[in-house]
N, C-alpha and C positions, 0 to 999 in steps of 0.2 A: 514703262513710260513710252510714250505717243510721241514718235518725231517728228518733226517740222522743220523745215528751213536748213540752209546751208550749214550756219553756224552751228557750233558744238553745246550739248544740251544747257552747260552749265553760263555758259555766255549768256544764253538765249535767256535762262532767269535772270542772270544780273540784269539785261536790260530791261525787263519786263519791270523787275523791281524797282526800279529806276525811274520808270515812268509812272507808276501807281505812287511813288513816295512824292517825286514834282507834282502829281495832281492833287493828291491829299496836303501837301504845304503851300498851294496857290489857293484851294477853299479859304485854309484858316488865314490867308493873307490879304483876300478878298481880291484876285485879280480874276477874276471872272463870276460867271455863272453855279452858284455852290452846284443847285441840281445836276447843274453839266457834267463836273469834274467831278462830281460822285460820279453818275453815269460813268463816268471813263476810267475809274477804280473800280469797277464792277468791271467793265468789260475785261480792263487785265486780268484779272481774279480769274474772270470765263478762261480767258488763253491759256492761263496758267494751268487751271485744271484740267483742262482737258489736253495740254500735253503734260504735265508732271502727275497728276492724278493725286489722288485723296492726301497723303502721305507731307507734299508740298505746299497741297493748299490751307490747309489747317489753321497754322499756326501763322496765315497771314489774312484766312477769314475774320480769326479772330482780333486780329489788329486791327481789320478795317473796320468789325464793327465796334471795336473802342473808339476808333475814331469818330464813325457817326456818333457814336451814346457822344461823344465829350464834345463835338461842334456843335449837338444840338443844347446840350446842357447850357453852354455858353451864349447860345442865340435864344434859353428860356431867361436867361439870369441879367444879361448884359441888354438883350433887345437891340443889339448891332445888327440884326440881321432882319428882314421881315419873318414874320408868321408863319406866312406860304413853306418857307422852307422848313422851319420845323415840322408841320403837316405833312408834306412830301417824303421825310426821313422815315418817319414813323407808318408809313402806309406802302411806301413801292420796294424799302429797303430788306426788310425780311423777303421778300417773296424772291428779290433778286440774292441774295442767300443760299434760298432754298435752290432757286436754278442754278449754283454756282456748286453745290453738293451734290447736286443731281448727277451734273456735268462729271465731277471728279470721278463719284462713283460709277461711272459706264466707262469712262475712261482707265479705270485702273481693272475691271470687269476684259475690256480688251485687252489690253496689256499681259494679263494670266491667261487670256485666250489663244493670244498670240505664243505666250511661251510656252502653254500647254501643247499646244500644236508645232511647235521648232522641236520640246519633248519628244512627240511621237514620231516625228518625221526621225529625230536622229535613231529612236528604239529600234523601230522601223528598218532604218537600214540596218542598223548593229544585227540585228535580227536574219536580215538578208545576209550578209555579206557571213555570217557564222554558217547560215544554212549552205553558203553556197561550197564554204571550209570543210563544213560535213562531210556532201556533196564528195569535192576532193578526197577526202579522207577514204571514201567510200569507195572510189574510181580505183584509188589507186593501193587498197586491199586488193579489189577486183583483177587488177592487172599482174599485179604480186601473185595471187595466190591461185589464179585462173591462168592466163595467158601464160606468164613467167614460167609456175608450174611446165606446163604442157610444152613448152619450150625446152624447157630443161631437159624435159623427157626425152621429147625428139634426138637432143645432143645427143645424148647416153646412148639412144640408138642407135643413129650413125656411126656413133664411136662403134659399138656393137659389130655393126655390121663391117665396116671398115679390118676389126680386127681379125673378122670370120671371112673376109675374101684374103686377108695376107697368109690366112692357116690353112685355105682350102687344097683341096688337089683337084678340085674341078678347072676347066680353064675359065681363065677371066674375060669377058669380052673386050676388047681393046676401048679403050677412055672411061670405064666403069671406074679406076682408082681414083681419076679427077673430076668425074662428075660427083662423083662422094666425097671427094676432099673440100669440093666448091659446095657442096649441099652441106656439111660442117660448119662452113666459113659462115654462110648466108643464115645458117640457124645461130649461130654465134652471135652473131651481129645481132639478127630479130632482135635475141634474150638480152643484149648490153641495152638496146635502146627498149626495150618495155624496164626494165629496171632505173634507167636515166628517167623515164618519164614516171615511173614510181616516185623516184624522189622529188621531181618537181613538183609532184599532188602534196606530198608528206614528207615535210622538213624533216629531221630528228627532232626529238623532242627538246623542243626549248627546256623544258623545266628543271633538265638535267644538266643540258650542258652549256644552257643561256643563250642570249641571241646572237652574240659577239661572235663564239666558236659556231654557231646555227652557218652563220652568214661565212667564214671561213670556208665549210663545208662546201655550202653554195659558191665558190668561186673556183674549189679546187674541181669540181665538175663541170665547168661552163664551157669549157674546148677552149678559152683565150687565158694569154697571162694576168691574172688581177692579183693586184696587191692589197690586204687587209692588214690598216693597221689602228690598233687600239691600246690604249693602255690597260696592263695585265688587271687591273682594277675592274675595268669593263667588264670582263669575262664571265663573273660571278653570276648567276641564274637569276631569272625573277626581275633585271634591270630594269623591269617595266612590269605594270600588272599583265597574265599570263594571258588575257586578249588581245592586248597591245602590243605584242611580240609579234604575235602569229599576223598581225596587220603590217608591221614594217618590216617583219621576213616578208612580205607578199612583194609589198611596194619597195625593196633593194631586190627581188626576184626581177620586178617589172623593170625596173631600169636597168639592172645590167642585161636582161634580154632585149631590151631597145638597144645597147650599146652595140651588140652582139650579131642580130639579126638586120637592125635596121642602119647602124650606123659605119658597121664595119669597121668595129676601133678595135687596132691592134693591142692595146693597154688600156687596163682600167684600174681604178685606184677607190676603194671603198676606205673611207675614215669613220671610225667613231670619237668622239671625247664627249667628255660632260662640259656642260656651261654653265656658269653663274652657280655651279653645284646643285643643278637645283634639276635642269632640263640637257637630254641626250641628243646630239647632234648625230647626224649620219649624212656620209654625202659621196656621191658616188660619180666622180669623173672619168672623163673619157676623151681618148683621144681621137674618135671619129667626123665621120661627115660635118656633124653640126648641123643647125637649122635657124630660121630666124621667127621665133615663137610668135612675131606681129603678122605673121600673113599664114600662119598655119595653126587650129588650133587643138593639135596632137591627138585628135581622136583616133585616129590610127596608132598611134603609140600607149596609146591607154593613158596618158596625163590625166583627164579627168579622173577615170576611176580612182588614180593614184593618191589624188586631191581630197577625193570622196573618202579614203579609208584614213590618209591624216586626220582630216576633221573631223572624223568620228569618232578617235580614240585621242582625240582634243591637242592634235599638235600642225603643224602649218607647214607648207610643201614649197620649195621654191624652183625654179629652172631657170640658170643661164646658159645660152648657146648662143651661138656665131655659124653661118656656113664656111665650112673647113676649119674650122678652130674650136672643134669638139663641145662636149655639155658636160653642165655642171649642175646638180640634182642634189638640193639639202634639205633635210628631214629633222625636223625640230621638235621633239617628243617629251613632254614633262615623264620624267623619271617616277619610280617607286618612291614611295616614302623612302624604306628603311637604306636606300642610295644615294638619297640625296644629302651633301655634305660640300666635298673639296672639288674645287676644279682640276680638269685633267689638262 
């Protein structure tokens, strides 16, 4: 259907009908020009078609042209009416018809064009946003099983060597124990942060242990105190088709790394429950900076993307904030079938 105007589509019929029914009951009344007031049933007709499309206009073509068949019948049988008008029905009214089917059919022709193309556009990203998960997945093998590796190594031999200067009977050259204890520390470290950044690429696996404990996970790593709390109902795997997961593990990834990095909140509070038993809430407060979303519009924070992967996996993103009075991030996600049931 083809939009138009402020009002809401179903309004916009009623009125439409509204007006073709007063023009069609002023002919048979005779307060004007019949020719006219057909003309202005036809034009509705046009309106109509070409924003509701073939579907809508049907079954109100076809009333109108019972109406012509039966005002002219009466203007052949009674002679209330002149001539002219009979003649005029029978010669301009099919062809304005035909323009009125024309109209519907291109109009409903757009209408699949347009949805066809909202289609690809969302395939599209879904498309993207898995390649770029790949991607991650990819990185962070690489990091695991490359850097981390080699990391590890290096430790082992430190340690090695550490334990071959405590046994030797050679002399030590003085600060040789602490520059090796400091060279331990510094490879230590490397290997905790390639492995933290491992797990940012590659969740655990949702499928195993669900998103509920996924996101648990994520918070017991985040360096600040967050509190996760769901009811044990939540917990179960699959809460969501296994795409949908891996998108709103992303997008509570993003927001508590805004809380974290950008907002400097000492506490963060991640909830889950079900709603209406039907759709999973998720909302991730914060007691940080805050911001005032009308003069800023979070590109830096990643909001949009955040926005981009709800709407993909067909659920709605919202954000309140205040400067100094922290944000509040809720995630609204239709549920799995075989979940959906009782509210939490």
């Amino acid at each position: 259907m083809i939009g138009g105007g402020g009002l809401p589509a179903r309004w916009r019929l009623v009125a439409l009908d509204l007006v073709g029914v007063s023009l069609a009951a002023s002919t048979f009344l005779g307060r004007g020009e019949p020719d006219l007031l057909f003309h202005g049933v036809w034009v509705v007709l046009v309106i109509e078609a070409f924003w509701f499309g073939l579907r809508v206009s049907i079954p109100r073509i076809v009333l109108a042209a019972a109406l012509v068949v039966s005002y002219s019948l009466i203007d052949e049988v009674t002679r209330m009416r002149p001539l002219e008008v009979y003649d005029l029905i029978f010669t301009e009214w099919p062809l304005m018809l035909v323009i009125i089917l024309i109209v519907a059919v291109m109009a409903d022709r757009v209408t699949t064009a347009n949805r066809d193309i909202a289609d690809l556009e969302r395939r599209t990203h879904e498309q993207l946003m898995t390649a770029r998960d790949d991607e991650r997945q990819r990185l962070s093998a690489d990091l695991h099983d490359g850097v981390g590796q080699t990391l590890t190594a290096l430790v082992f031999t430190l340690d090695a060597a550490e334990t071959a200067l405590a046994t030797g009977d050679e002399a030590i050259p003085p600060g040789s124990r602490e520059t090796l204890h400091r060279a331990q520390e510094i490879a230590g470290l490397a290997l905790e942060e390639t492995r933290d950044v491992a797990r940012r690429f590659r969740p655990a696996r949702m499928s195993e242990i669900g998103l509920a404990n996924a996101i648990r996970e994520l918070a017991a790593h985040a360096g600040r105190p967050i509190e996760v709390a769901f009811d044990p109902k939540l917990a179960a795997p699959s809460l969501l088709p296994v795409q949908d997961e891996l998108q709103a593990y992303r997008i509570v990834q993003e927001a508590v790394a805004n809380a974290v990095r950008h907002a400097s909140a000492r506490t963060i509070v991640i909830g889950l429950r079900a709603v209406r038993g039907s759709r999973l809430q998720i909302e991730v407060v914060d007691d940080g900076t805050g911001f005032d979303p009308e003069e800023t519009d979070g590109d830096g924070l990643g909001l949009q993307g955040m926005r981009e992967r709800a709407a993909a996996i067909g659920g709605t993103l919202s954000l309140d904030s205040q400067p100094g009075l922290g944000t509040r991030i809720r995630l609204l996600l239709p549920m799995a079938p075989q979940h959906r049931g009782a509210d939490a």
